[in-house]
C-alpha positions in Angstrom: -75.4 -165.0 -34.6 -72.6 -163.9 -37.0 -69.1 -165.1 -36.4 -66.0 -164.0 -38.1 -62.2 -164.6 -37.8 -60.5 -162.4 -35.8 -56.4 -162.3 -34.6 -55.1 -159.6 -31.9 -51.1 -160.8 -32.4 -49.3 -161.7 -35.1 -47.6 -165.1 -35.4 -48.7 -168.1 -36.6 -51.7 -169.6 -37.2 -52.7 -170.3 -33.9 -53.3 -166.9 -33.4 -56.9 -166.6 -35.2 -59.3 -166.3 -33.5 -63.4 -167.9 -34.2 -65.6 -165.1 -32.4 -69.7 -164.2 -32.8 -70.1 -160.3 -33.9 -72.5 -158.1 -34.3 -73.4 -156.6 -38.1 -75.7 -153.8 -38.1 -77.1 -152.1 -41.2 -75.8 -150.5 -44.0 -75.2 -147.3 -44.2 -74.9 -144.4 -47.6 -73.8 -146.1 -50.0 -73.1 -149.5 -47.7 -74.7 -153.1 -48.5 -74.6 -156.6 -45.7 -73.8 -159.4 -47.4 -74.1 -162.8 -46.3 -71.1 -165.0 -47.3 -71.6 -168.1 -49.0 -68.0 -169.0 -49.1 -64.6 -167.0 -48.5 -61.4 -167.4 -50.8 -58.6 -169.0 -48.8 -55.0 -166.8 -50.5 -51.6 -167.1 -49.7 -51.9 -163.3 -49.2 -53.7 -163.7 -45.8 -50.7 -165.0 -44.3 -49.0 -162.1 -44.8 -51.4 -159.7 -42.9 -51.5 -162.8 -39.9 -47.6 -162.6 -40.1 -47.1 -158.9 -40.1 -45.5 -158.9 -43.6 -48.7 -156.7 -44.5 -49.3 -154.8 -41.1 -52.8 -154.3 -40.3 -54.3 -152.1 -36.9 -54.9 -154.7 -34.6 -57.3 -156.0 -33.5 -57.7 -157.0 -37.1 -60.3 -159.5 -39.3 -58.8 -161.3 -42.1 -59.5 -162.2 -46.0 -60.2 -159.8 -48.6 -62.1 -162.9 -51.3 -65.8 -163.7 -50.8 -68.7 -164.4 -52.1 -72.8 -164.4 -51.3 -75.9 -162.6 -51.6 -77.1 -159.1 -50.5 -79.3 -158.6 -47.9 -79.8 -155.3 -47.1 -78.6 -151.7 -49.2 -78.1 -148.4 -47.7 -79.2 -144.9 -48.7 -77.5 -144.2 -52.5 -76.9 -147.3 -54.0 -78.4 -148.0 -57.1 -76.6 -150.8 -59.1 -76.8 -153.7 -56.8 -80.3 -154.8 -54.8 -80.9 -157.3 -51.7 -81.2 -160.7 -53.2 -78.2 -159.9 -55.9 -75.3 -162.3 -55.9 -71.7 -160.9 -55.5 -68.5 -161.7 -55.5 -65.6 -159.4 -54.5 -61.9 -159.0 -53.7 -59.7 -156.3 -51.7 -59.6 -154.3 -48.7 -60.8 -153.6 -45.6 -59.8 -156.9 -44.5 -63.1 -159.0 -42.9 -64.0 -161.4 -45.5 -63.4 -164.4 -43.1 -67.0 -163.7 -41.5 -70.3 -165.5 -42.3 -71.6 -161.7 -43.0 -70.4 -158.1 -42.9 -71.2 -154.9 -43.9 -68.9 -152.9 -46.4 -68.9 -150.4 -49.4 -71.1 -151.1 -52.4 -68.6 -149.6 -54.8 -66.4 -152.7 -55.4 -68.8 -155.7 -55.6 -69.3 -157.6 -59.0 -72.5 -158.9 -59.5 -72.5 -162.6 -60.4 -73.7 -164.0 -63.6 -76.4 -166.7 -63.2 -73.9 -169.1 -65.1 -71.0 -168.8 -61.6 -72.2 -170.3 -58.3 -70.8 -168.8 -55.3 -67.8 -171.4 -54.2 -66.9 -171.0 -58.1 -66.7 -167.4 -57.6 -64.9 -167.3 -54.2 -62.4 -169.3 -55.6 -61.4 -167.2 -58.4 -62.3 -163.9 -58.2 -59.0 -162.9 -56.9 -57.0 -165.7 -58.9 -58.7 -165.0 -62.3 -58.4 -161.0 -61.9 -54.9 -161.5 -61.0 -54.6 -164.1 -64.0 -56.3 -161.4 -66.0 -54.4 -158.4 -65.6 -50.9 -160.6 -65.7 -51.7 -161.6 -68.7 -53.6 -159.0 -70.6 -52.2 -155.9 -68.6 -48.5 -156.4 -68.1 -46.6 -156.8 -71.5 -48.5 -156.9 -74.9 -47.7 -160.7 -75.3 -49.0 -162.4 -78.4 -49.5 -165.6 -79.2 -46.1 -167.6 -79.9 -44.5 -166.0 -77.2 -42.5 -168.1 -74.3 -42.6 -167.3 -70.5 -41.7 -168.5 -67.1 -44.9 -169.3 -64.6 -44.0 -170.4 -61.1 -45.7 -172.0 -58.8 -47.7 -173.4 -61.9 -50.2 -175.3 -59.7 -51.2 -172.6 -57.6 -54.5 -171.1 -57.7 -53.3 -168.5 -59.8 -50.6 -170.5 -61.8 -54.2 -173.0 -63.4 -56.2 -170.4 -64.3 -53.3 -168.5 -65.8 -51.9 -171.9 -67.8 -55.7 -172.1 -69.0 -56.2 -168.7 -70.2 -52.5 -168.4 -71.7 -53.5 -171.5 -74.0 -56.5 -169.8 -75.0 -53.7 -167.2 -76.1 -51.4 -169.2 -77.9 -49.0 -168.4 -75.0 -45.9 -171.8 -74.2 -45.9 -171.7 -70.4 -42.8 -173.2 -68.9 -43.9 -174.2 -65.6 -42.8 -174.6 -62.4 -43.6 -177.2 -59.6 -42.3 -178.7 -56.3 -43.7 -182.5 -57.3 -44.7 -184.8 -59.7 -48.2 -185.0 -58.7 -48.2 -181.0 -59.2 -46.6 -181.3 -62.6 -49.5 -183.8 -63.6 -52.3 -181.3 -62.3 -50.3 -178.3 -64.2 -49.9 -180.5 -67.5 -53.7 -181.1 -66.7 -54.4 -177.1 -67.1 -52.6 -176.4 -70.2 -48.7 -175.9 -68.3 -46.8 -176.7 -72.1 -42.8 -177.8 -70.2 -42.5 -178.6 -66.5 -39.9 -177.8 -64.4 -39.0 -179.0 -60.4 -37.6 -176.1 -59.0 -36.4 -177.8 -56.1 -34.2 -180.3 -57.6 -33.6 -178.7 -61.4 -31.3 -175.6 -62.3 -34.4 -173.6 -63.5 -32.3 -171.0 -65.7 -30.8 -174.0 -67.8 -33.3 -175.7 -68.2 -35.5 -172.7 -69.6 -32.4 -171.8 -71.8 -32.9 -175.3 -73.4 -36.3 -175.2 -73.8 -36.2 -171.5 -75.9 -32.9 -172.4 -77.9 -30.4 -170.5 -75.1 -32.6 -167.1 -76.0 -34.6 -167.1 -72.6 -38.0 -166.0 -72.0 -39.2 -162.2 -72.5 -41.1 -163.0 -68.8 -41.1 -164.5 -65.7 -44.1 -164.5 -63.6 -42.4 -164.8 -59.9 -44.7 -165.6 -57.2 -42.4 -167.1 -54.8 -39.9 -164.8 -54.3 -36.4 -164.4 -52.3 -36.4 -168.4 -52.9 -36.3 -167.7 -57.3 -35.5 -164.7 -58.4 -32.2 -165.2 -58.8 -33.2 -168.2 -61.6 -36.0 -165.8 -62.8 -33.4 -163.3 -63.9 -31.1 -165.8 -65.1 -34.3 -167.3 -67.6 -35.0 -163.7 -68.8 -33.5 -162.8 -72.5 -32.1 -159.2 -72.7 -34.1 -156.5 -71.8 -36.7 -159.4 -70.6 -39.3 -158.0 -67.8 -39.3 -160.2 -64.5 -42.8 -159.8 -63.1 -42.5 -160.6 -58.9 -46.3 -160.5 -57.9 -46.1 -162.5 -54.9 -43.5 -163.4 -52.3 -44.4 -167.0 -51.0 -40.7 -167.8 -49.6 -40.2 -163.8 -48.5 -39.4 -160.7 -50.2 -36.5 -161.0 -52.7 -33.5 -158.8 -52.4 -32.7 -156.8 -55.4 -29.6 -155.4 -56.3 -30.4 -153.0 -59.3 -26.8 -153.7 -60.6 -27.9 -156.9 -61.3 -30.4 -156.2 -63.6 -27.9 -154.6 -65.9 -25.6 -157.7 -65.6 -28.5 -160.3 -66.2 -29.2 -158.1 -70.0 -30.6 -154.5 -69.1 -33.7 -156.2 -67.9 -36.7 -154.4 -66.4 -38.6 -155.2 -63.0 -42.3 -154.6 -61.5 -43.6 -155.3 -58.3 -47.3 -155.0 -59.4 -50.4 -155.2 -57.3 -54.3 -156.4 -58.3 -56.0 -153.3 -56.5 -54.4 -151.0 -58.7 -55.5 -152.8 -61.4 -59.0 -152.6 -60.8 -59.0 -149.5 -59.3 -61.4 -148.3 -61.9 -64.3 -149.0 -62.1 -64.4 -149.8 -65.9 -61.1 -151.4 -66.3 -62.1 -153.9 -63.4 -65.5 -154.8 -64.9 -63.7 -154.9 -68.7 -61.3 -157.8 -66.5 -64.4 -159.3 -64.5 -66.0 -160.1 -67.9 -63.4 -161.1 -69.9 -62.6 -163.9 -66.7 -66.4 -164.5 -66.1 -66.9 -165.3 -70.1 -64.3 -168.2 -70.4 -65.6 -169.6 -67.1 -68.9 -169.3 -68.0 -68.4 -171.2 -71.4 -66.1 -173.6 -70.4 -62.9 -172.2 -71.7 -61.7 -171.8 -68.3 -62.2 -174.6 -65.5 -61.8 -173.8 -62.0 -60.5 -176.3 -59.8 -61.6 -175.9 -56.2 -59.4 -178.8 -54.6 -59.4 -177.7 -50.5 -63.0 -176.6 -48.9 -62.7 -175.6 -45.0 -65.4 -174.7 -43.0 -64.4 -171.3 -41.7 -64.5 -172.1 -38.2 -61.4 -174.6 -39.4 -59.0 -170.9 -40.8 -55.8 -172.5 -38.2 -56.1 -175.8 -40.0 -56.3 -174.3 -43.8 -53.5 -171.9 -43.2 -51.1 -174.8 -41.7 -52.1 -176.8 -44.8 -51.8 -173.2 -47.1 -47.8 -172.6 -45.5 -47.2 -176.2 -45.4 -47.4 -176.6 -49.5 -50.3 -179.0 -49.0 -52.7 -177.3 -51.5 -53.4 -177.6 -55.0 -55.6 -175.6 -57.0 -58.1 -173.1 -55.5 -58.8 -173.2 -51.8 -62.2 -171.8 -50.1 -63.8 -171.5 -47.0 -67.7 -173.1 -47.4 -70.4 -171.3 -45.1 
């Protein structure tokens, strides 16, 4: 029988739920997938929390990976026994299978296994689009990463390297700051403990970075906009610690800088600009340019445990749940 995660209250973690559900057949333009394993994001606390409301009852997860078993009426590009990968809404990708629309699955090179896949189709397209959507950086160029141990935060040191783009990093320990120097993370700093802005200020000659990459949120952005150079962009694409106040006036105090609040889905929104991303990411991991480090596998059935461990800043790398 199939099981999936479900939650009926917000809260904690205690409120997910492990239940057997029923997955019928695909309908026009529908395929069922069985997962082989599920991408574990900060991002699913949110919707757990509330921060992202959701109708309740609700699943969870919008990362996962596995193979086709049936297709409904209309769809032509994909066919049962075709391995996918995929990321976005509805939420349900915490389930051993589900049915859902055919339209935004990627079909897997031969090269990517399925737990590779789950644990970076959401961190590598988000990697991807930061760094080759955002601002036209160039190789030479300076920026801010927090968080540079994250999921996202190795894949993007990786890939910026490949670039010729100096990360400045930032980390809560020393055994993050080895596994972020590990990746390609050029200058470390510990957020916690270090006044980030200076230390950045020393580390570009007192010029500042053109961007910051802010995943954390109310916690740094006021040392985000402090590292920027004038008219600096301060990417906040996540909000770990809770969403940042911003005060516009700021912005024009801090060097006439400019801010976005960007989000993956609108990024591959297209279908041609999210397979153009898929490839890119898919061809350095495939070759070995880009390692994936999947440091935390859960069984699903284990979701309260991995998202105590998630909040708790126990986790490293990539996380996934194995089926």
């Amino acid at each position: 029988m199939a099981h999936a995660i479900r939650f009926y209250d917000t809260g904690g973690p205690d409120v997910l739920r492990w239940e057997p559900t029923t997955v019928g057949d695909p309908g026009p333009g529908e395929v069922r997938i069985r997962h082989l394993a599920v991408g574990l994001n900060f991002a699913d606390t949110y919707f757990r929390t509330g921060l992202y409301p959701a109708p309740l009852p609700a699943g969870l997860g919008v990362e996962a990976s596995g193979v086709i078993e049936a297709v409904g009426e209309g769809v032509t590009h994909l066919a049962e026994g075709d391995r996918v990968t995929y990321t976005g809404s509805p939420l349900g990708a915490y389930s051993t299978e589900r049915v859902m629309r055919a339209e935004p699955l990627i079909k897997l090179p031969e090269e990517i296994g399925c737990q590779t896949a789950a644990a970076m189709t959401m961190r590598g397209l988000t990697s991807a689009y930061l760094l080759r959507r955002i601002h036209p950086l160039k190789a030479g160029d300076t920026v801010l990463l927090h968080a540079a141990a994250g999921g996202v935060g190795l894949i993007f040191c990786q890939w910026a390297k490949l670039l010729g783009i100096t990360v400045i990093g930032t980390v809560s320990s020393a055994e993050k700051a080895e596994i972020a120097r590990a990746h390609g993370c050029d200058h470390i700093i510990y957020y916690r403990r270090e006044d980030v802005a200076e230390r950045v200020r020393e580390l570009t000659g007192g010029e500042g970075v053109p961007v910051v990459f802010d995943s954390i949120g109310k916690d740094t952005i006021a040392g985000s906009m402090a590292s920027l150079r004038r008219r600096g962009l301060l990417v906040c694409f996540g909000t770990a610690s809770g969403v940042p106040p911003l005060d516009a006036m700021q912005l024009a105090v801090h060097g006439s800088l400019f801010v976005t609040r960007p989000a993956l889905a609108d990024y591959i929104a297209e279908p041609a600009e999210r397979q153009a991303l898929a490839g890119e990411l898919f061809g350095h991991v495939a070759s070995g340019r880009i390692k994936i480090q999947i440091n935390q596998r859960y069984a699903l059935a284990d979701a309260v445990r991995a998202h105590r461990d998630l909040e708790a800043g126990r986790t490293t790398g990539s996380s996934i749940f194995v089926l």
